[in-house]
VEXGUMI-826998 format. One line per 5 residues: their letters; for each residue x, y, z of N, C-alpha, C. Coordinates in nm, 3 decimals, m for minus. Each point is the difference from the previous one (the first is absolute). Layout:
a	X:Y:Z:X:Y:Z:X:Y:Z; ...
END
This chain:
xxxxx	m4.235:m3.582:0.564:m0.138:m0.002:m0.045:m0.004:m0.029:m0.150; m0.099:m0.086:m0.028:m0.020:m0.022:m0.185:m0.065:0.096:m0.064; 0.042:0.065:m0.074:m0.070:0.133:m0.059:m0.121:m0.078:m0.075; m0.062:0.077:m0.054:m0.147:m0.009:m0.034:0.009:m0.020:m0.150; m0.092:m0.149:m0.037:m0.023:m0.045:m0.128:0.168:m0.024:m0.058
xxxxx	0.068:m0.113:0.128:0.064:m0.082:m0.019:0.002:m0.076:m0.039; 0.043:m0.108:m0.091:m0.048:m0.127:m0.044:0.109:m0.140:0.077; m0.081:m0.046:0.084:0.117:m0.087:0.039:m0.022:m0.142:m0.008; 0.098:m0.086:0.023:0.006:m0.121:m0.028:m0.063:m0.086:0.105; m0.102:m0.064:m0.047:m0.069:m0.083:0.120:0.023:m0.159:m0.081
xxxxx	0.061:m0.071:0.158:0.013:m0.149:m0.028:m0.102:m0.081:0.038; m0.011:m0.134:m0.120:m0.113:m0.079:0.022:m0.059:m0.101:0.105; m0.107:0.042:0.049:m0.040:m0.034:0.113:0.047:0.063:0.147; 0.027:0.108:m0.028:0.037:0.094:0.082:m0.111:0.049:0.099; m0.082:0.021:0.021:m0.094:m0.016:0.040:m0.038:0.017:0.171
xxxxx	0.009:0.039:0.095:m0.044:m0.038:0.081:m0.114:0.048:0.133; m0.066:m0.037:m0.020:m0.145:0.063:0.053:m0.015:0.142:m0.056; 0.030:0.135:0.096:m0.055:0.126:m0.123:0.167:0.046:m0.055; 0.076:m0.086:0.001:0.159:0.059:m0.053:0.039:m0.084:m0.124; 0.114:0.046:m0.064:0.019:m0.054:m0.071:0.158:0.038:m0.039
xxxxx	0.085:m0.111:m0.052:0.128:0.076:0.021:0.067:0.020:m0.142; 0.066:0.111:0.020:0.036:0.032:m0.141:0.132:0.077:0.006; 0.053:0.002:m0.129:0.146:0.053:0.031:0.049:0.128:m0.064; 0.034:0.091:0.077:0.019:0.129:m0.061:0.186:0.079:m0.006; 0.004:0.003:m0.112:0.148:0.039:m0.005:0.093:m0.087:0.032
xxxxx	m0.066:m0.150:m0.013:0.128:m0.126:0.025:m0.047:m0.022:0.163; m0.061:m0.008:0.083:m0.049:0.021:0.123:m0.117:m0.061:m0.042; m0.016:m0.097:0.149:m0.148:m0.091:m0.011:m0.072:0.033:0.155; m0.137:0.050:m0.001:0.002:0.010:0.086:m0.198:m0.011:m0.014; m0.097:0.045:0.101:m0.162:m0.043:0.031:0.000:0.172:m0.044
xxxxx	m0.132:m0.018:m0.051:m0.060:0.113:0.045:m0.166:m0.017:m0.039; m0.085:0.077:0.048:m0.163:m0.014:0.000:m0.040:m0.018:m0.112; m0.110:m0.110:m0.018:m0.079:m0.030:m0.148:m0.020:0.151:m0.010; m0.091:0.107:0.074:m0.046:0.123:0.009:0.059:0.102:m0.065; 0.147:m0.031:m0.004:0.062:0.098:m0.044:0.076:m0.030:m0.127
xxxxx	m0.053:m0.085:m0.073:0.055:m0.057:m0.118:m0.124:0.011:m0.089; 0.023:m0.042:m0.115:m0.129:m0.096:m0.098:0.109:m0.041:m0.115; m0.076:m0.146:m0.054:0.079:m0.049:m0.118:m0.004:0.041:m0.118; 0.077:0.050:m0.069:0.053:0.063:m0.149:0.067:m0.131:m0.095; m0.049:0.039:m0.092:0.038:m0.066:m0.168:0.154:0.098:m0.006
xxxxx	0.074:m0.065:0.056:0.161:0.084:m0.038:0.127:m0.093:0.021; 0.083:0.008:m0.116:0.088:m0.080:m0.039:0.128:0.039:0.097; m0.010:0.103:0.019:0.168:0.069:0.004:m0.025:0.043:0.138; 0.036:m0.019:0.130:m0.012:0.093:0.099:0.075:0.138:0.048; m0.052:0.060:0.103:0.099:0.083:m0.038:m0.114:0.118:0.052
xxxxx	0.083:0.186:m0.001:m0.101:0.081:0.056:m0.045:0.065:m0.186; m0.105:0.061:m0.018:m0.091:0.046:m0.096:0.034:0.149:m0.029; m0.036:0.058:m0.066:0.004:0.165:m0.021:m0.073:0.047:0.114; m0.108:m0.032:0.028:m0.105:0.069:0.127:0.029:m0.071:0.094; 0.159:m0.070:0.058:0.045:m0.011:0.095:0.043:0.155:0.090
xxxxx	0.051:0.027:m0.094:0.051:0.184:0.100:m0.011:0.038:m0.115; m0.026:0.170:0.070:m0.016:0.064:m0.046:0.134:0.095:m0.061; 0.020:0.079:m0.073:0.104:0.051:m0.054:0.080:0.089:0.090; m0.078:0.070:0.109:0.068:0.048:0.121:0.075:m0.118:0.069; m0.111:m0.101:0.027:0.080:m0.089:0.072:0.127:m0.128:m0.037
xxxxx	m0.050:0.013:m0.090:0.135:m0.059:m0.093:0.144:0.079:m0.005; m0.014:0.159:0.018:0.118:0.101:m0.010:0.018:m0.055:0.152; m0.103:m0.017:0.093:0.053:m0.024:0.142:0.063:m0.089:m0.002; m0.013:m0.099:m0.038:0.091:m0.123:m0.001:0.181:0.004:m0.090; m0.067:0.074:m0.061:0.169:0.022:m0.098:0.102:0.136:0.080
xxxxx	m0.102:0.038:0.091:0.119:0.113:0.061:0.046:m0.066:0.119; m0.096:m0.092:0.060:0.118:m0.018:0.100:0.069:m0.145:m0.053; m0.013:m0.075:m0.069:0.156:m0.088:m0.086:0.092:0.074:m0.020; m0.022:0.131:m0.031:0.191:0.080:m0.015:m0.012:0.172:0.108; m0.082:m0.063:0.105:m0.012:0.121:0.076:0.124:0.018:0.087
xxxxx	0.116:m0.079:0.021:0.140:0.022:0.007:0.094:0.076:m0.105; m0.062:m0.051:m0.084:0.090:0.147:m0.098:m0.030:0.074:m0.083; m0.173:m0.036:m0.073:m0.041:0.109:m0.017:m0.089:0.105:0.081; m0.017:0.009:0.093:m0.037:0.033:0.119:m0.156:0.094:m0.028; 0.048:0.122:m0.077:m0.150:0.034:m0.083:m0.025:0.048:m0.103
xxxxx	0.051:m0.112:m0.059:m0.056:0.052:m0.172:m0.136:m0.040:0.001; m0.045:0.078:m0.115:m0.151:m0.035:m0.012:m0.016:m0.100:m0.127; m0.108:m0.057:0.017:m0.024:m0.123:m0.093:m0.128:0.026:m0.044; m0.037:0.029:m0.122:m0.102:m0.033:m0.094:m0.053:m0.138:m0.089; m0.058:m0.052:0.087:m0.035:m0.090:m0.054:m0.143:m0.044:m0.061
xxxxx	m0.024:m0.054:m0.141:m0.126:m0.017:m0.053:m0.011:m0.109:m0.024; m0.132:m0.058:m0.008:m0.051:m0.179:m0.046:m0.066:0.039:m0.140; 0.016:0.109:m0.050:m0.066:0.058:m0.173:0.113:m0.097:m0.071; m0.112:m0.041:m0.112:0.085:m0.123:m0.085:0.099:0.109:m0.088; m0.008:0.134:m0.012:0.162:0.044:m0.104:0.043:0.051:0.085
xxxxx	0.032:m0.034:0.136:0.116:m0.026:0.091:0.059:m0.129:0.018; m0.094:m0.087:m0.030:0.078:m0.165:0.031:0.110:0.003:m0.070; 0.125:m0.059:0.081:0.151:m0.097:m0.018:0.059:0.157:0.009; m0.035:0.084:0.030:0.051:0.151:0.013:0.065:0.051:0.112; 0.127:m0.033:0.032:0.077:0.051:0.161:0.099:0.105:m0.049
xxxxx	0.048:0.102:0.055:0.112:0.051:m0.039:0.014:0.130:0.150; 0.083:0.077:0.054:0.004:0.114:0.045:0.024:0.096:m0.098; m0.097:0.063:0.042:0.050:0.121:m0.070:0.059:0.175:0.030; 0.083:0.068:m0.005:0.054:0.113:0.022:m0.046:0.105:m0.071; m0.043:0.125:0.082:0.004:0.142:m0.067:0.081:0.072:0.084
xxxxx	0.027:0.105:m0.044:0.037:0.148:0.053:m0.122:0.091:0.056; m0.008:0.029:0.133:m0.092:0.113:0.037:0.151:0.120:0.025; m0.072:0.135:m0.060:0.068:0.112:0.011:m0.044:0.085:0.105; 0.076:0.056:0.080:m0.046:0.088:0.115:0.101:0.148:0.014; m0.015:0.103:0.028:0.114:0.132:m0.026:m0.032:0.039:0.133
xxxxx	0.142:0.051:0.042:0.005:0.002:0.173:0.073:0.121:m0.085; 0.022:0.130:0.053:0.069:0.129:m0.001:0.059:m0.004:m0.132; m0.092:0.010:m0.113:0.046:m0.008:m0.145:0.074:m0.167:m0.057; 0.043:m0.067:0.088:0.084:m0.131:m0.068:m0.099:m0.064:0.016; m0.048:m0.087:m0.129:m0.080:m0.121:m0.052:0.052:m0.090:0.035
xxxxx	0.012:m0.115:0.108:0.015:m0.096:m0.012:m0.093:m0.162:m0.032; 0.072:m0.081:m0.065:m0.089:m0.150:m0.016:m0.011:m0.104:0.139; m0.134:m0.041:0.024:0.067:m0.110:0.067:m0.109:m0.137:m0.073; 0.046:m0.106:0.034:m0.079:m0.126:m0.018:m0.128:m0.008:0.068; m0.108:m0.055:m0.136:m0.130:m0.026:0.035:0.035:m0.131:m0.012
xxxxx	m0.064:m0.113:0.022:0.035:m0.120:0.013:m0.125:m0.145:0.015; m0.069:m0.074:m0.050:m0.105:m0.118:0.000:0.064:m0.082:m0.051; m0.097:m0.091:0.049:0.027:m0.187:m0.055:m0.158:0.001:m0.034; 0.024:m0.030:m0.132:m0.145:m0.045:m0.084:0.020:m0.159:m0.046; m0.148:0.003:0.082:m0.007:m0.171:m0.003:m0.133:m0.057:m0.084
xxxxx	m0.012:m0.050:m0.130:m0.103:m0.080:m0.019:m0.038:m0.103:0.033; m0.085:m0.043:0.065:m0.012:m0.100:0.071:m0.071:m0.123:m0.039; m0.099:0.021:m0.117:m0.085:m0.056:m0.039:m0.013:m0.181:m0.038; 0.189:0.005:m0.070:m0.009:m0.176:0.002:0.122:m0.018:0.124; m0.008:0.039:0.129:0.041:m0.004:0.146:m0.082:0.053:0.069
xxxxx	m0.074:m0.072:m0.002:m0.091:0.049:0.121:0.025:m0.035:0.157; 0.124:m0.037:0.049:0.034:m0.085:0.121:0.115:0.107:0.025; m0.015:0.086:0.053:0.133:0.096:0.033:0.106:m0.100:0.131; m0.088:m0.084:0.040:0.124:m0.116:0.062:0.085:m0.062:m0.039; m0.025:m0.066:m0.141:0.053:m0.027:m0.114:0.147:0.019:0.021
xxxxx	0.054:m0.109:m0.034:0.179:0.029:0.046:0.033:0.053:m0.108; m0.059:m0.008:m0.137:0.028:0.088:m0.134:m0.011:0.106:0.061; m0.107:0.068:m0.001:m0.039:0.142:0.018:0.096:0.066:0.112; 0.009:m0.064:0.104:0.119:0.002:0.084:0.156:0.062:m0.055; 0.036:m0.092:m0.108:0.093:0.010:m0.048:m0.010:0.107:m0.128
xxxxx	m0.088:0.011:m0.060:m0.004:0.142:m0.099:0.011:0.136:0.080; m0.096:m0.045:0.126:m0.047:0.151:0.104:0.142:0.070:0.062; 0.099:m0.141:0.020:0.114:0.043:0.029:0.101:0.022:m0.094; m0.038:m0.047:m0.149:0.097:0.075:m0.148:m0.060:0.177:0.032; m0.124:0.011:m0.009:m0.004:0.114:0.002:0.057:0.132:0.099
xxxxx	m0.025:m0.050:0.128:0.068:0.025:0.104:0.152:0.059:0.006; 0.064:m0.113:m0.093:0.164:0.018:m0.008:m0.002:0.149:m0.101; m0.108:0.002:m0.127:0.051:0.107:m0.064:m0.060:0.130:0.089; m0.115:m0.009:0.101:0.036:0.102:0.106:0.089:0.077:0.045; 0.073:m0.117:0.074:0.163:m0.002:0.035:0.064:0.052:m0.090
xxxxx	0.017:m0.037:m0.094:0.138:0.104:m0.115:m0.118:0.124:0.001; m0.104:0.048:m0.005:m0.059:0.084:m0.040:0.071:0.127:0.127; 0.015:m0.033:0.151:m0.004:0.036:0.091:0.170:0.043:0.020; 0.075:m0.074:m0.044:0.128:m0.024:0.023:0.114:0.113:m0.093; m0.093:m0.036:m0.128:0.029:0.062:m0.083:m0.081:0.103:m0.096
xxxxx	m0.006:0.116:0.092:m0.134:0.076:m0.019:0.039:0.114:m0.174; m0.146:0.071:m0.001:m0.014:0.055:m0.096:0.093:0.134:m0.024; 0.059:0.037:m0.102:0.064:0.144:m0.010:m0.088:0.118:0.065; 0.041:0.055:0.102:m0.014:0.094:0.115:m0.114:0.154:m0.162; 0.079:m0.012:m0.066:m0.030:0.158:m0.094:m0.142:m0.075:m0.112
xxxxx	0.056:m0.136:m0.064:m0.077:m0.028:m0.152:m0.078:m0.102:0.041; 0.025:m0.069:0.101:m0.101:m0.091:0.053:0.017:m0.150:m0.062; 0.121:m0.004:m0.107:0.007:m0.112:m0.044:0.073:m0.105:0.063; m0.023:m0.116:0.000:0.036:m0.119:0.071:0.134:m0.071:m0.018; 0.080:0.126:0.015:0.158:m0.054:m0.104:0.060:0.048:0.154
xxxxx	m0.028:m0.073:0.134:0.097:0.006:0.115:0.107:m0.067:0.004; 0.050:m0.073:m0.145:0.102:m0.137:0.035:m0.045:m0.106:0.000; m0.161:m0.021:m0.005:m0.062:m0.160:m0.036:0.072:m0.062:m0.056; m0.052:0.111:m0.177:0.093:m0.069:m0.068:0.112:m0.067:m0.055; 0.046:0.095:0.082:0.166:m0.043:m0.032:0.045:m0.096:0.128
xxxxx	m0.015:m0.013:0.100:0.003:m0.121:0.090:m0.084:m0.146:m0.035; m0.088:0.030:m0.083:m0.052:m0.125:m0.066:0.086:m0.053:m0.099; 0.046:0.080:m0.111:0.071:m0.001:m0.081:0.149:m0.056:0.033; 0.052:0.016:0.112:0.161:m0.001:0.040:m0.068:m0.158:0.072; m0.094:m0.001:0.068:0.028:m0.196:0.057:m0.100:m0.081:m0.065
xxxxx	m0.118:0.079:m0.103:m0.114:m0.123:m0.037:0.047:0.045:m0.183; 0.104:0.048:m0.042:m0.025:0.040:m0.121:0.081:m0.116:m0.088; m0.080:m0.010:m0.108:0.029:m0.178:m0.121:m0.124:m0.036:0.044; m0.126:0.017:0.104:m0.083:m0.084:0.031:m0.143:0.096:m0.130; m0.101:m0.053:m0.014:m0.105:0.080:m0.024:m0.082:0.050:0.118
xxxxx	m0.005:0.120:m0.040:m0.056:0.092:0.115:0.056:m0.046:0.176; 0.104:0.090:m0.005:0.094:m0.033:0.084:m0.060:0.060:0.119; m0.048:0.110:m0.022:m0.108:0.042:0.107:m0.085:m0.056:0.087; m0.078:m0.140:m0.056:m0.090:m0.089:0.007:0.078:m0.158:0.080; 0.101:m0.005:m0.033:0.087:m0.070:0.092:0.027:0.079:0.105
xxxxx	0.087:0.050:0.069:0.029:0.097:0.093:m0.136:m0.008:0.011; m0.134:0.051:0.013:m0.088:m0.037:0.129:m0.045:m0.119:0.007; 0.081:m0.096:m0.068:m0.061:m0.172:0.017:0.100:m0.006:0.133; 0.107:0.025:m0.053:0.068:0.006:0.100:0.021:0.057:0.174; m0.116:0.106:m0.075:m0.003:0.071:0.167:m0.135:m0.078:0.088
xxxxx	m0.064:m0.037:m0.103:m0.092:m0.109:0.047:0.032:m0.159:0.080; 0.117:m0.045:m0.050:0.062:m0.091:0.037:0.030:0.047:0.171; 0.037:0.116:0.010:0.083:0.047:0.122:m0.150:m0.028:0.092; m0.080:0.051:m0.023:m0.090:0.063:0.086:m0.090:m0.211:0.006; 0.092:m0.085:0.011:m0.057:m0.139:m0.016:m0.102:m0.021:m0.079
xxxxx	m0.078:m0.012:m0.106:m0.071:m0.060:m0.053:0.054:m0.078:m0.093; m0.053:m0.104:m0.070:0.027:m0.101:m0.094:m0.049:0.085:m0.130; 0.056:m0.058:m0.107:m0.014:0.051:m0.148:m0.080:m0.118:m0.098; m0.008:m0.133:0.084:m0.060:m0.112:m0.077:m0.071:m0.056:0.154; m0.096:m0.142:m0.066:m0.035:m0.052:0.117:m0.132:m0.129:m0.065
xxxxx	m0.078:m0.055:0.097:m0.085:m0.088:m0.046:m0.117:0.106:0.074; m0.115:m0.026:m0.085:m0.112:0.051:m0.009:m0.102:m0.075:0.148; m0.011:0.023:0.126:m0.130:m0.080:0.064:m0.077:m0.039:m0.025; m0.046:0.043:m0.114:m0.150:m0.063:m0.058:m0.026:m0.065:m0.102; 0.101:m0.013:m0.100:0.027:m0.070:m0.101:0.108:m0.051:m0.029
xxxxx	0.016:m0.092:m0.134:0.113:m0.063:0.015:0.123:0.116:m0.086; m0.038:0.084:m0.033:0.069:0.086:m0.063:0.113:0.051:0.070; 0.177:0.095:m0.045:0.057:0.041:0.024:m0.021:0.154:m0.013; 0.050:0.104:0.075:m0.014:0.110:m0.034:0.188:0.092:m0.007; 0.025:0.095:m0.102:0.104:0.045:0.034:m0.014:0.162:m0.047
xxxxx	0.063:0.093:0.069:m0.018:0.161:m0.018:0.176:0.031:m0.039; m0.001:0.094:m0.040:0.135:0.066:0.008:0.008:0.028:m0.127; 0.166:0.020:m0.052:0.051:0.012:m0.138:0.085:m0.099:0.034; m0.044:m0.112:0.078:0.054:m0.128:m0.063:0.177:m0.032:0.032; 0.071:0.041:0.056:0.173:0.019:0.041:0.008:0.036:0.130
xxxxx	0.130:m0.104:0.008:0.019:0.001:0.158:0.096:0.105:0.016; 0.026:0.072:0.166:0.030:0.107:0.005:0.148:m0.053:0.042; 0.091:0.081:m0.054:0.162:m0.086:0.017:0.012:0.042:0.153; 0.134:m0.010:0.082:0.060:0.000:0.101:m0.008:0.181:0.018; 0.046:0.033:m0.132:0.049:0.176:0.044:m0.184:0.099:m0.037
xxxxx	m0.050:m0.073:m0.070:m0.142:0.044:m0.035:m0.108:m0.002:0.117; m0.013:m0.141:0.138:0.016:0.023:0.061:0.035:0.071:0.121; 0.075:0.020:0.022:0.111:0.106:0.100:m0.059:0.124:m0.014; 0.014:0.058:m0.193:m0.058:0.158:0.000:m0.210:m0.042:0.023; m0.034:m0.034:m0.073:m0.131:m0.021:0.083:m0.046:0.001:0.133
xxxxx	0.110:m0.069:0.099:m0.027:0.022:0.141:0.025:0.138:0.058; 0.074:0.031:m0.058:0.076:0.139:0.094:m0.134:0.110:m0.081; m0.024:m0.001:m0.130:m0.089:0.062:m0.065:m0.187:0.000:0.100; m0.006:m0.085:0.000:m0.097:m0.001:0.064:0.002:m0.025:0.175; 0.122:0.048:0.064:0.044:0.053:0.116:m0.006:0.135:m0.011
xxxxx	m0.045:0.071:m0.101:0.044:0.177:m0.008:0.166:0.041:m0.020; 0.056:m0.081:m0.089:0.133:0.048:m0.028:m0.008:0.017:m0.147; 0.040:0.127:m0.053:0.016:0.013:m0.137:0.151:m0.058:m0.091; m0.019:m0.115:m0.010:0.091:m0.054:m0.080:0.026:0.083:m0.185; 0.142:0.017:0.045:0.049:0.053:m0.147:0.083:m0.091:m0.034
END
């Protein structure tokens, strides 16, 4: 279905009795004069008041609903959220028979504002950067007593992504790679290129620990 206050590409002289054919997402196909009207718009493509911010999280949970299964996603179209993705981690504290223990709170915060197309093979591919730092989030969980996030991330980032900048940030390009998405690509709607990541390809052994990592094996 075409979500609402789509803008799509209609070819000339397309036309035919109450249809008219037009092409959506690289796809050409009829649909009712009735359910269209013509717009002054350069760029096609879906709009901010295409979905809504619930439904936009719907769309980004199930692209990594294989491995992030249920994290929650906050997502806003407020302009000082735009170009704004990251997961983020806390500590919730709970005391069972005097011992305090930590466990992981866990979101993917998404600004959405200049992506408004959560189909978007970009968004795709960030939704699944974020995803991967899930994965280390999950794998390599928080100190049981202080709640701090020193399970060995670091130092398993450090031992196969370290000489890189923010070695952390590779390692989930990398775990992103696993879970198939592309890191570059051509744009459907324009002639533009798009590319996400920190930019470096993941070696043979960087690889390997990424897969098993985001299989649920804690690589040391």
């Amino acid at each position: 279905m075409i979500p609402r206050q789509y803008v799509l590409g209609a070819r000339d002289a397309a036309v035919e009795g109450s249809r008219v054919r037009v092409d959506y997402r690289g796809v050409s196909g009829w649909v009712d004069l009735g359910d269209v009207k013509q717009v002054d718009k350069t760029t096609v493509g879906a709009t901010l008041d295409s979905y809504t911010d619930q439904e936009y999280a719907a769309v980004l949970q199930s692209q990594v609903a294989a491995f992030c299964p249920d994290v929650r996603y906050d997502v806003s179209a407020s302009p000082d959220r735009a170009g704004k993705y990251n997961a983020s981690h806390s500590a919730v504290f709970s005391t069972v028979d005097g011992v305090k223990t930590a466990t992981s709170s866990i979101a993917i915060n998404f600004g959405r504002k200049d992506l408004p197309d959560p189909e978007f093979s970009l968004v795709r591919s960030i939704n699944s950067h974020e995803c991967g730092h899930v994965v280390q989030f999950r794998v390599y969980p928080p100190d049981p007593q202080t709640g701090a996030l020193n399970g060995g991330l670091g130092e398993v980032s450090e031992k196969y992504w370290g000489g890189t900048d923010k070695p952390g940030e590779h390692f989930a390009d990398c775990i992103a790679d696993q879970m198939g998405v592309s890191r570059s690509g051509e744009s459907w709607n324009t002639s533009g290129r798009w590319i996400s990541g920190y930019g470096r390809e993941c070696s043979p052994t960087q690889a390997d620990v990424a897969r098993r990592v985001l299989a649920g094996e804690r690589v040391s």
